[in-house]
N, C-alpha and C positions, 0 to 999 in steps of 0.2 A: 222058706221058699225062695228061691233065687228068680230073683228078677229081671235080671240080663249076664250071660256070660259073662260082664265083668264086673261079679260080684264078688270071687274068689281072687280076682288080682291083685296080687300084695306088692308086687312091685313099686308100687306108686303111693305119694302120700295120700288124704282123706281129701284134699282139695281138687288133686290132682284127676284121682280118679270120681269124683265129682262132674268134673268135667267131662269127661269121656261117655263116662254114663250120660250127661244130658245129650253129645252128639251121639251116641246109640240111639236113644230115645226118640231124638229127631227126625234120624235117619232112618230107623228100621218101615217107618209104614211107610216109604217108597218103595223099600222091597215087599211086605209081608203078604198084598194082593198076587203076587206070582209063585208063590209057594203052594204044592201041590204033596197034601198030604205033610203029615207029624215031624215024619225023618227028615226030609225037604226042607220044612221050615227049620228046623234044629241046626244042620249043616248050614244054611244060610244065615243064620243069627250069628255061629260060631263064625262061619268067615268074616262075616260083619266086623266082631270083635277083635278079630285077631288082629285085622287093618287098622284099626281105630289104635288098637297098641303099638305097634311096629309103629306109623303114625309119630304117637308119640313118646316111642324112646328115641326115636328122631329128634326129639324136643319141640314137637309142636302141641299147639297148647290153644289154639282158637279152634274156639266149638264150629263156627261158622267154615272154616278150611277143614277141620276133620272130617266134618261131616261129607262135606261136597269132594274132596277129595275119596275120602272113604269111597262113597259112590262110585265114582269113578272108578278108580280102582277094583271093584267087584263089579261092575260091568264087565273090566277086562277079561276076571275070570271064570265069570260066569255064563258066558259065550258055547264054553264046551257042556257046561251042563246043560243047558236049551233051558225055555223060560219055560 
């Protein structure tokens, strides 16, 4: 069972994506109350993840900035989808 989109990411070594995963983890239940229905929540996991990656092939590597930056950054795009 996969437990966050970024369980399949091989990109990254086992520390690396360690990391990432714990700032998904962090981050996701600031979103996950504004999820409206199954698809909604899916789509907004994936974007999650996807920032958290981009992120860090940037080379960033603190859970405490992925995270809050993550945020951030999917506020911006999440604007056009309404909450």
């Amino acid at each position: 069972m996969q437990r966050t989109p970024l369980d399949n990411c091989a990109s990254f070594d086992p520390e690396t994506l360690e990391l990432l995963t714990r700032a998904f983890d962090e981050a996701w239940p600031s979103l996950a109350g504004r999820c409206h229905g199954y698809l909604n929540m899916q789509l907004k996991r994936d974007a999650l993840a996807s920032i958290i990656v981009k992120l860090a092939q940037n080379g960033e590597r603190d859970v405490e900035t992925l995270k809050t930056t993550a945020l951030q950054a999917f506020a911006q795009i999440e604007r056009p989808w309404g909450r």
